[in-house]
C-alpha positions in Angstrom: 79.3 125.4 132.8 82.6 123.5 132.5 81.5 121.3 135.8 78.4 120.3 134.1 80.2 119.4 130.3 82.3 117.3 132.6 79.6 115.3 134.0 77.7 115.2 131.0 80.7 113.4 129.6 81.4 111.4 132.7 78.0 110.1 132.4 78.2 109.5 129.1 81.6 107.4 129.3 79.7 105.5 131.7 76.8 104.5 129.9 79.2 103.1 127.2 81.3 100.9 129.6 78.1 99.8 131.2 76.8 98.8 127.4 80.3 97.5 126.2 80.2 95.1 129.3 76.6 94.2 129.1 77.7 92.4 125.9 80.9 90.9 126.5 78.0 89.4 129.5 75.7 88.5 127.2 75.6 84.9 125.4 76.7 84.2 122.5 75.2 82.8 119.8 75.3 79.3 119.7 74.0 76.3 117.0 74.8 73.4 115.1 74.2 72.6 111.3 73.0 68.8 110.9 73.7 67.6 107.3 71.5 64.5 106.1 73.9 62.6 104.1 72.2 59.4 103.8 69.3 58.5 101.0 66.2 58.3 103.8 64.5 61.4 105.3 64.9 62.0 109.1 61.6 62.5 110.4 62.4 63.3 114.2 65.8 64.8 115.3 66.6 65.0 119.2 69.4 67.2 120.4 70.3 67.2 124.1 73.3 68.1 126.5 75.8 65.7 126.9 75.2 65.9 130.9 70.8 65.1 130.2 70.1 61.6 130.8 67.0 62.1 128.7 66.2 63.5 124.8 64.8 67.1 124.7 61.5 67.5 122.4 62.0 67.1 118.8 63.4 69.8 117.2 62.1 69.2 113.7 58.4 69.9 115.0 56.1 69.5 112.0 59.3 69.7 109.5 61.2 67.0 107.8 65.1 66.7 107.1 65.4 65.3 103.3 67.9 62.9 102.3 70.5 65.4 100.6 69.6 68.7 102.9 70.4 70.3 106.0 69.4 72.0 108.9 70.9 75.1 111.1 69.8 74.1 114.7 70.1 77.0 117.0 71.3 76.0 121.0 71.4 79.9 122.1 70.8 80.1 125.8 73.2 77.0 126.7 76.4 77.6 128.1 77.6 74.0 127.2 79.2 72.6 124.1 78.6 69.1 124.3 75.7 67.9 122.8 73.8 64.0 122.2 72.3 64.5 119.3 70.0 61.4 117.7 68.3 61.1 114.1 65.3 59.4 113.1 64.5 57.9 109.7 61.4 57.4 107.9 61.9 53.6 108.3 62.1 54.2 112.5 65.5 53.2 112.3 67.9 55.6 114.6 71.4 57.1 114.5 73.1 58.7 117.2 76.2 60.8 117.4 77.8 61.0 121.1 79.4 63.8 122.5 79.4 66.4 119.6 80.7 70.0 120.5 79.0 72.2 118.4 81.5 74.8 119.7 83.6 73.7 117.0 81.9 71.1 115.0 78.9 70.3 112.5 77.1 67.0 112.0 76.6 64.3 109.2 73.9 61.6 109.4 74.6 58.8 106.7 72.4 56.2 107.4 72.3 53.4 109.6 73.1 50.6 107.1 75.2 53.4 105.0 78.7 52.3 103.2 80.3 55.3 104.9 81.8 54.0 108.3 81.1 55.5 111.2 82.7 54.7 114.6 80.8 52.2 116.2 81.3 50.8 120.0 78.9 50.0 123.0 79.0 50.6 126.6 79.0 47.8 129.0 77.9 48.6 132.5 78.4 46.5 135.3 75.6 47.1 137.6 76.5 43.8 139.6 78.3 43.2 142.7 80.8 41.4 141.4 84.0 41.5 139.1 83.6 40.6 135.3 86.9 39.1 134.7 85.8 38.0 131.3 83.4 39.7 128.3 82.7 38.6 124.9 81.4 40.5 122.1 80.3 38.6 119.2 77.9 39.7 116.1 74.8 37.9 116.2 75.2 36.2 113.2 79.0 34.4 114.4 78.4 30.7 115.8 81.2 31.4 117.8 82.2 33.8 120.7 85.3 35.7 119.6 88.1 36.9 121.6 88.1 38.3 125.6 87.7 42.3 125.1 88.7 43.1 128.6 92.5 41.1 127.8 94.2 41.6 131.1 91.7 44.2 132.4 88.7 43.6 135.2 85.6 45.4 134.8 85.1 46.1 138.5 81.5 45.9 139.9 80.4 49.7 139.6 82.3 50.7 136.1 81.9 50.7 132.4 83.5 50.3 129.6 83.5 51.7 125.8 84.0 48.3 123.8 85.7 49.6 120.0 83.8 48.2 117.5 84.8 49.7 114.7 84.5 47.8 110.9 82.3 45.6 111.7 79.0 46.3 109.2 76.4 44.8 111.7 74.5 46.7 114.4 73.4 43.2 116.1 75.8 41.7 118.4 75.6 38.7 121.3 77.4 39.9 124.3 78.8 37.4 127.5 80.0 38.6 131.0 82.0 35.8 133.4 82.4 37.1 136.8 85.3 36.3 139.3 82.6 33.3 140.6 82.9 32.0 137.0 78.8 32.5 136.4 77.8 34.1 133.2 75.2 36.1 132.1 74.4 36.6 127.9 72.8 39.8 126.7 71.6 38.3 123.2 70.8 40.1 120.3 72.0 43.9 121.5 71.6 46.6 118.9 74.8 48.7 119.7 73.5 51.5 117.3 71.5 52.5 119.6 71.5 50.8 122.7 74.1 50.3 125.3 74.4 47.0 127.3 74.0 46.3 131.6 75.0 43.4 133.2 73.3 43.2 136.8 74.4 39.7 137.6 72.4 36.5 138.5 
């Protein structure tokens, strides 16, 4: 009698140990809340792993974020916390917010040509075979090229390079590469809100 009230217990310490682990296993709950802060609706909203090289399907489906409201996204399943996550508005236009861990942070949309200010900055690959010794970034409405980013840094053929462009109110900006064989190549009219800039050379 007492051998089986000891196995019967056994078993049953067992099964208990075997559940409690089961959910230390298990994954966590995971998910991001996306506030709409600006005064359009977002019509699509696109939220993707920071390691994706493309936009998952829209999460919104058949829904629409107003202006003024939010929305609880839920990520369960990934075992990252970096996430890409990109709005769009009614009027097409697009905001994107880089690198988000939804680990430990939420998200506010204000608007493309909102008052609030956002960081702003472009990458600028060099996909050439040669050195950029030089680059100039310029909004598109300046007549003149402003100041060398790079200062006494070479964008070596290969790299990138996160260009700060923070306080400036424009999206649309002129940008110029001079390589170490003093040639130049002009991406005009770049829309660093949403678009990042490659230089292949000429």
């Amino acid at each position: 009698m007492n051998t089986l009230k000891s196995f019967l217990i056994l078993s049953l310490a067992t099964l208990c140990m075997t559940n409690i682990q089961a959910e230390s296993n298990a994954p966590k709950d995971k998910y991001v809340v996306i506030k709409n802060n600006s005064d359009r609706d977002i019509f699509y909203l696109y939220v993707s792993p920071e390691t994706s090289d493309e936009w998952e399907e829209d999460v919104l489906e058949d829904d629409v974020l107003l202006a003024g409201d939010e929305i609880t996204i839920n990520l369960y399943g990934y075992e990252e916390c970096l996430f890409d996550i990109k709005a769009v508005y009614d009027n097409e236009e697009e905001e994107i917010r880089w690198d988000v861990n939804v680990c430990s942070e939420d998200v506010e949309f204000y608007g493309v040509e909102s008052d609030v200010e956002a960081d702003k900055y472009v990458v600028v690959s060099n996909y050439s075979n040669r050195d950029i010794f030089y680059l100039y970034v310029s909004p598109e409405s300046s007549g003149d090229w402003e100041e060398d980013v790079l200062g006494e840094d070479v964008l070596l053929a290969g790299d990138d390079i996160t260009i700060n462009l923070y306080g400036y109110d424009e999206c649309t900006f002129d940008i110029k590469a001079v390589y170490d064989n003093e040639e130049t190549e002009i991406s005009w009219d770049v829309n660093v809100c949403i678009e990042d800039v490659e230089f292949y050379g000429n």
